[in-house]
C-alpha positions as a printed NumPy array, in Angstrom:
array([[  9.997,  26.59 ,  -3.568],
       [  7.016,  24.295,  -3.296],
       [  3.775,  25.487,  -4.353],
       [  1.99 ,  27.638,  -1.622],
       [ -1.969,  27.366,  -1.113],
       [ -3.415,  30.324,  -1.228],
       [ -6.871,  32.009,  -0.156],
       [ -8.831,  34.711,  -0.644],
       [ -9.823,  37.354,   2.487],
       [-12.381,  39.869,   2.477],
       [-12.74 ,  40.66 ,   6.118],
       [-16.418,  38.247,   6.634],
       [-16.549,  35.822,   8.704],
       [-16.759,  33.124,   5.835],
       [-13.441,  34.479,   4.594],
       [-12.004,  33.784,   8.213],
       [-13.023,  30.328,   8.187],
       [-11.567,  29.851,   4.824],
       [ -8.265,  31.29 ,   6.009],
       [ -8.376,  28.814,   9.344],
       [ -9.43 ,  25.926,   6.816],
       [ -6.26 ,  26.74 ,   4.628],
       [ -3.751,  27.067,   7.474],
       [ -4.985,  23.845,   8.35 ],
       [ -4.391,  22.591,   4.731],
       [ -1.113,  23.973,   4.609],
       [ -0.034,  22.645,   7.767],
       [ -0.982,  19.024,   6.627],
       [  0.431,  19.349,   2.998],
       [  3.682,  21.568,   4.756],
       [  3.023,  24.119,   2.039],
       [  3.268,  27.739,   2.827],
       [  0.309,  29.719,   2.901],
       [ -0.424,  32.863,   0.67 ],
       [ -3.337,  35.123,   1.717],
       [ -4.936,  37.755,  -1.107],
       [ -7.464,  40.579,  -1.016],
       [ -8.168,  41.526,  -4.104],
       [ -9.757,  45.113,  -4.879],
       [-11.691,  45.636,  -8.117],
       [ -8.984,  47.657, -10.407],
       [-11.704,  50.101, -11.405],
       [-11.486,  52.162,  -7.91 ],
       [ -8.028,  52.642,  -8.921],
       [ -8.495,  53.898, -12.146],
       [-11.02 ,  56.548, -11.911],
       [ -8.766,  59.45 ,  -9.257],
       [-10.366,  62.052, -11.007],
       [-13.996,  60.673,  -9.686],
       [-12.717,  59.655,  -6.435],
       [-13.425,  61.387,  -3.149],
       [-10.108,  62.79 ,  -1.517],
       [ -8.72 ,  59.888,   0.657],
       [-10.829,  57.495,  -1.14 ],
       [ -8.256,  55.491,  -1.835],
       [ -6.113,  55.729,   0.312],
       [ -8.959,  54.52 ,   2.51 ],
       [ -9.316,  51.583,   0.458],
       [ -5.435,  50.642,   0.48 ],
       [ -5.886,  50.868,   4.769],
       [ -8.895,  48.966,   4.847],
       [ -7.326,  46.682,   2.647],
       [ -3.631,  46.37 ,   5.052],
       [ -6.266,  45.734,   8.04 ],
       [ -8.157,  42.773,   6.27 ],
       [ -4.732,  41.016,   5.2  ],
       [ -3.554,  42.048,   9.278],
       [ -6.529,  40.44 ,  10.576],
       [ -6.231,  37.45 ,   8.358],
       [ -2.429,  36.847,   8.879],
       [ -3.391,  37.332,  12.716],
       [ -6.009,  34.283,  12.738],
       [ -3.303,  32.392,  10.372],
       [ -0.728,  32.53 ,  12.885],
       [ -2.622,  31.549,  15.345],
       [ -4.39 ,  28.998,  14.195],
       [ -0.946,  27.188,  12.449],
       [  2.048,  29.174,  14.45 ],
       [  4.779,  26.666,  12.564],
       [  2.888,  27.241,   8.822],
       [  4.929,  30.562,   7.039],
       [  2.445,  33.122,   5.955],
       [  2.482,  35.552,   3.491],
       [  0.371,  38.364,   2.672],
       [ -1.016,  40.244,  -1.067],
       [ -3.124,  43.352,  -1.689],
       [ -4.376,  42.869,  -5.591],
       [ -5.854,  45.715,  -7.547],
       [ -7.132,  43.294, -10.182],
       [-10.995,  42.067, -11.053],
       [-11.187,  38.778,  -9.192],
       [-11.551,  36.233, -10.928],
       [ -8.272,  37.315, -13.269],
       [ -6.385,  38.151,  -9.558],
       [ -7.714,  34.639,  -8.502],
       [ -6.17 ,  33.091, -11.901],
       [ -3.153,  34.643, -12.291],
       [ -2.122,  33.515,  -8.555],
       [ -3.669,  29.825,  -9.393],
       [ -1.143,  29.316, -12.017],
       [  1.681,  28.991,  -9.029],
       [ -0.638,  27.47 ,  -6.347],
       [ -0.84 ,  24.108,  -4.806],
       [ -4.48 ,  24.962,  -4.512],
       [ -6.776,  28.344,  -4.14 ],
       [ -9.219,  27.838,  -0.852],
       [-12.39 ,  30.926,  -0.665],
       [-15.305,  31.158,   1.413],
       [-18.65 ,  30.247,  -0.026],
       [-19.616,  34.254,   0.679],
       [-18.572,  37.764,   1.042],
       [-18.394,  41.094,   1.777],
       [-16.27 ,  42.804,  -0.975],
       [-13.48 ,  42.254,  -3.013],
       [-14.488,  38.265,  -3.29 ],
       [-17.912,  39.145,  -2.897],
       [-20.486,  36.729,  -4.309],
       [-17.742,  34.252,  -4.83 ],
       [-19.619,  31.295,  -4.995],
       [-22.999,  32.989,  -5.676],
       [-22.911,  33.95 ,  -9.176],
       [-20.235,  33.909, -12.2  ],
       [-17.456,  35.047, -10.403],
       [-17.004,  32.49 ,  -8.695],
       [-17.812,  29.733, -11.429],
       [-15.579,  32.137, -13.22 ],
       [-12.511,  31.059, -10.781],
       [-13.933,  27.492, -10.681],
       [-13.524,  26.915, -14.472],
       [-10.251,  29.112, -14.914],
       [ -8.178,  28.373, -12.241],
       [ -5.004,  26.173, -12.904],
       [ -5.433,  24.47 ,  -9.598],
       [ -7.831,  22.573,  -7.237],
       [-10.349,  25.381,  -6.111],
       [-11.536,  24.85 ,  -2.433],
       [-14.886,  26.043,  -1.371],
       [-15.337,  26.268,   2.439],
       [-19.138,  25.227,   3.367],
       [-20.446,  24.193,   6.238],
       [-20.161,  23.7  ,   9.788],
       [-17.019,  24.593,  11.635],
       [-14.741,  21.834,  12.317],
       [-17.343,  19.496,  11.851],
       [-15.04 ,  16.788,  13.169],
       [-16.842,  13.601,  11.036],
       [-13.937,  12.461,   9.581],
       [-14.095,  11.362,   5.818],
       [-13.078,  12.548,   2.311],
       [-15.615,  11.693,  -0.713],
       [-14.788,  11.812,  -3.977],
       [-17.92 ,  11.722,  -6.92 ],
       [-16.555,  10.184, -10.287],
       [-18.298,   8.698, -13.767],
       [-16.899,   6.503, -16.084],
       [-14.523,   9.054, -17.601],
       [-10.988,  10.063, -16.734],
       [-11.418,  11.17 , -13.13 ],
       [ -7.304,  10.52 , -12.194],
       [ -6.604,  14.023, -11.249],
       [ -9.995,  14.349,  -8.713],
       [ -8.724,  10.816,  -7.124],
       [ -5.249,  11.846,  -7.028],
       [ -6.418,  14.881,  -5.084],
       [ -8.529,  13.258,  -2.834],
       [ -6.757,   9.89 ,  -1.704],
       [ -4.104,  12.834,  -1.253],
       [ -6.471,  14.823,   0.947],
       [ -7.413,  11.403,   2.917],
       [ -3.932,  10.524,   3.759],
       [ -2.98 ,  13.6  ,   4.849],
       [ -5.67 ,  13.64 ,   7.206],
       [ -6.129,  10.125,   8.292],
       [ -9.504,   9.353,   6.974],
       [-10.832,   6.887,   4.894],
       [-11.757,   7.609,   1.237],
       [-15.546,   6.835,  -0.348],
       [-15.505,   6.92 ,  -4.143],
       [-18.737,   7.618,  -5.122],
       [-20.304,   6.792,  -8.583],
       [-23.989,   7.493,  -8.8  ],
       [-26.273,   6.642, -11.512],
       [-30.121,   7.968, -12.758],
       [-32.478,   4.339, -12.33 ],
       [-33.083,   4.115, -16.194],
       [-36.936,   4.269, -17.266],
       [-35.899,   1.696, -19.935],
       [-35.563,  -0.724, -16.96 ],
       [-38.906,  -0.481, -15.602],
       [-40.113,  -3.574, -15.798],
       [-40.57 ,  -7.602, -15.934],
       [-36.689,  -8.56 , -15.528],
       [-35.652,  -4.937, -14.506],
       [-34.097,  -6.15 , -11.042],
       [-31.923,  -8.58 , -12.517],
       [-30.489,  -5.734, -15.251],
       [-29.853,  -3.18 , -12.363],
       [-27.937,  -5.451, -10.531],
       [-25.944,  -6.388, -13.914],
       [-25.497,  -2.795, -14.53 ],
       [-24.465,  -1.825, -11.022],
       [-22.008,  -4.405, -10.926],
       [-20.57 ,  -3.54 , -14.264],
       [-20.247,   0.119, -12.75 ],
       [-18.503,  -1.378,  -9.654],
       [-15.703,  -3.058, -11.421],
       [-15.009,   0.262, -13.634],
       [-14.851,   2.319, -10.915],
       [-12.551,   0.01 ,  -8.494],
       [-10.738,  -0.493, -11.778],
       [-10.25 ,   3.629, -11.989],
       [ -9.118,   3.983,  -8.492],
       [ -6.706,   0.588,  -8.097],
       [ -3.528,   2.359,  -9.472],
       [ -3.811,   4.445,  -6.118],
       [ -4.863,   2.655,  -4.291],
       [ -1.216,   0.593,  -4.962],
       [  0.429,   4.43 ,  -4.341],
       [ -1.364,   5.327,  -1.061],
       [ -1.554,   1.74 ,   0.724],
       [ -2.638,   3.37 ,   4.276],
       [ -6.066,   4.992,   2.969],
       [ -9.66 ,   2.796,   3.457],
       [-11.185,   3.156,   0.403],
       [-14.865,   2.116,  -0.06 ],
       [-16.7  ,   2.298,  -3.053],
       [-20.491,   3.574,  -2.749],
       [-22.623,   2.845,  -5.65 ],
       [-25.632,   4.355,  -5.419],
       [-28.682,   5.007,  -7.819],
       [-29.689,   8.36 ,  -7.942],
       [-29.046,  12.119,  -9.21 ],
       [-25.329,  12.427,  -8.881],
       [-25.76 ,  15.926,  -7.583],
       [-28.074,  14.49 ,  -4.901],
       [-26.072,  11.695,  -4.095],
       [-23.005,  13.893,  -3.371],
       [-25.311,  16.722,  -1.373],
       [-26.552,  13.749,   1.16 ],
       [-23.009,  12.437,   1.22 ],
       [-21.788,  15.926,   1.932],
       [-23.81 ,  15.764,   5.744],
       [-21.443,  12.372,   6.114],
       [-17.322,  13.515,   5.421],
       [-15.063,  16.612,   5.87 ],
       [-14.698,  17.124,   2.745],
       [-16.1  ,  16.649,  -1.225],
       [-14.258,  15.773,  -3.722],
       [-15.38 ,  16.679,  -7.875],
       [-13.439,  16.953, -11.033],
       [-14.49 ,  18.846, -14.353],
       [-12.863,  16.969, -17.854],
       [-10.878,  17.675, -20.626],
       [-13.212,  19.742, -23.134],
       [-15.675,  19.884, -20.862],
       [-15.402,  22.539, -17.71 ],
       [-18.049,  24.068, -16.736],
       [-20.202,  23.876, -20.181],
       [-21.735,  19.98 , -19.671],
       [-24.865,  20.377, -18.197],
       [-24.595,  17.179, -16.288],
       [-20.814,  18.46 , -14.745],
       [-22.23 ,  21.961, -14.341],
       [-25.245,  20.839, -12.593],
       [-23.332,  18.579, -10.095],
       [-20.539,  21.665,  -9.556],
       [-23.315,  24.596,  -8.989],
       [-25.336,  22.266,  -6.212],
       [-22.184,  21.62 ,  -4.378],
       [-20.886,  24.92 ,  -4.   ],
       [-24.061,  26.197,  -3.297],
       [-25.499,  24.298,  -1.069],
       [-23.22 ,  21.33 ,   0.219],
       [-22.677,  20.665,   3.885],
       [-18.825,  20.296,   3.842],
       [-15.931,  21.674,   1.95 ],
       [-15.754,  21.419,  -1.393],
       [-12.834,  20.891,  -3.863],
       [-12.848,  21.037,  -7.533],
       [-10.189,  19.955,  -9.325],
       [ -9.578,  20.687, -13.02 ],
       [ -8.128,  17.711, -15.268],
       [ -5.606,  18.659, -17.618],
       [ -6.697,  20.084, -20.818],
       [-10.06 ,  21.298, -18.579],
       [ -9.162,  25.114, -18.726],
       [-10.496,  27.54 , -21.108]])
């Protein structure tokens, strides 16, 4: 059986949109689509503290989020085939576990309970740097309609973020940016400093349409343009971010989340980009 995507519903309205956004995803990849709610284990291991029907109220309430969200799945996707999981597990483990047999895990970028804080703290950086799988963070505006998939790389290994994303373009239709962004160096500042920028961005150019050319070859029907751009990397994806559908970032072999430079770049996306976002983990990233 192919590799479902799955996402995580708490009952919010964010949630919701990340449950629409998957069915979508599914029905463009023709993957089935998995929905969990996970439930911190501790309210089932304490009975002796718990108020009669306490949990048994949670289990309902529970049934009723994973109803509502199979509801809006269905009707959103009728053809996609949806499945449903209550998880009594802390999330970010519940979130792993399932990542290890998912095409991709999609959440909102907030909560009510259960994924709660998702994006807003370590639990969901947590699920970010452990998952097995490209983790999707739904951000703003609904169905923007723009049309667009951007992908941020450097100069290192970034094959598994432009697999993912010339992957994401051609199932959608869209053209592809690649976008390599790069601090104006102080060292530069001065007679002669024109000419060296231009020698360095050009450099830069070639590397990265030298990084992207094997797929380029493997997905003929995508645009691809490359934007070079000097600036914060973090701030050049943000203002892209207002331009596409959808972000694309990677994280690097011995890297994750503990660069400063990747975890910078990751935290201002998720937190405050204007489009989906998708982080994808290169092999030998997870920890």
């Amino acid at each position: 059986m192919a590799e479902p995507i799955i996402v995580g519903a708490d009952g919010s309205a964010p949630s919701m949109r990340a449950v629409e956004w998957a069915a979508d995803e599914a029905a463009r990849h023709r993957r089935d689509l998995h929905i969990v709610h996970a439930v911190e284990k501790w309210a089932f291991d304490v009975p002796l503290s718990a108020a009669p029907g306490e949990i048994g109220s949670l289990s309902r309430t529970g049934r009723q989020i994973l109803d509502a969200a199979e509801h809006v799945a269905r009707d959103r996707r009728p053809k996609v085939h949806v499945s449903t999981e209550p998880a009594a597990a802390g999330t970010v483990r519940a979130l792993a576990e399932r990542s290890e047999r998912a095409f991709e895990l999609v959440v909102g970028h907030r909560g009510l309970g259960g994924f709660a804080g998702l994006v807003l703290g370590s639990v969901g950086l947590g699920a970010v740097r452990h998952a097995a799988c490209p983790v999707v963070v739904v951000r703003g505006e609904d169905d923007s309609g723009r049309g667009g998939v951007a992908v941020g790389i450097g100069l290192g290994d970034d094959s598994a973020s432009l697999e993912y994303a010339f992957r994401a373009a051609e199932a959608r239709g869209v053209p592809l940016s690649v976008v390599h962004a790069w601090p104006f160096p102080e060292a530069l500042d001065g007679p002669g400093a024109a000419a060296s920028v231009e020698r360095a961005e050009e450099r830069a150019r070639w590397r990265v349409v030298e990084a992207h050319a094997p797929l380029r070859k493997s997905h003929p029907g995508v645009d691809v343009d490359e934007m070079i751009v000097q600036d914060n990397p973090a701030a050049a994806l943000m203002a892209t971010s207002r331009m596409v559908d959808l972000v694309v970032v990677g994280t690097h072999p011995r890297e994750g989340l503990a660069v400063p430079h990747s975890r910078a770049v990751t935290h201002a996306l998720v937190h405050h980009a204007h489009c989906p976002v998708a982080v994808v983990p290169a092999p030998g990233t997870l920890t």
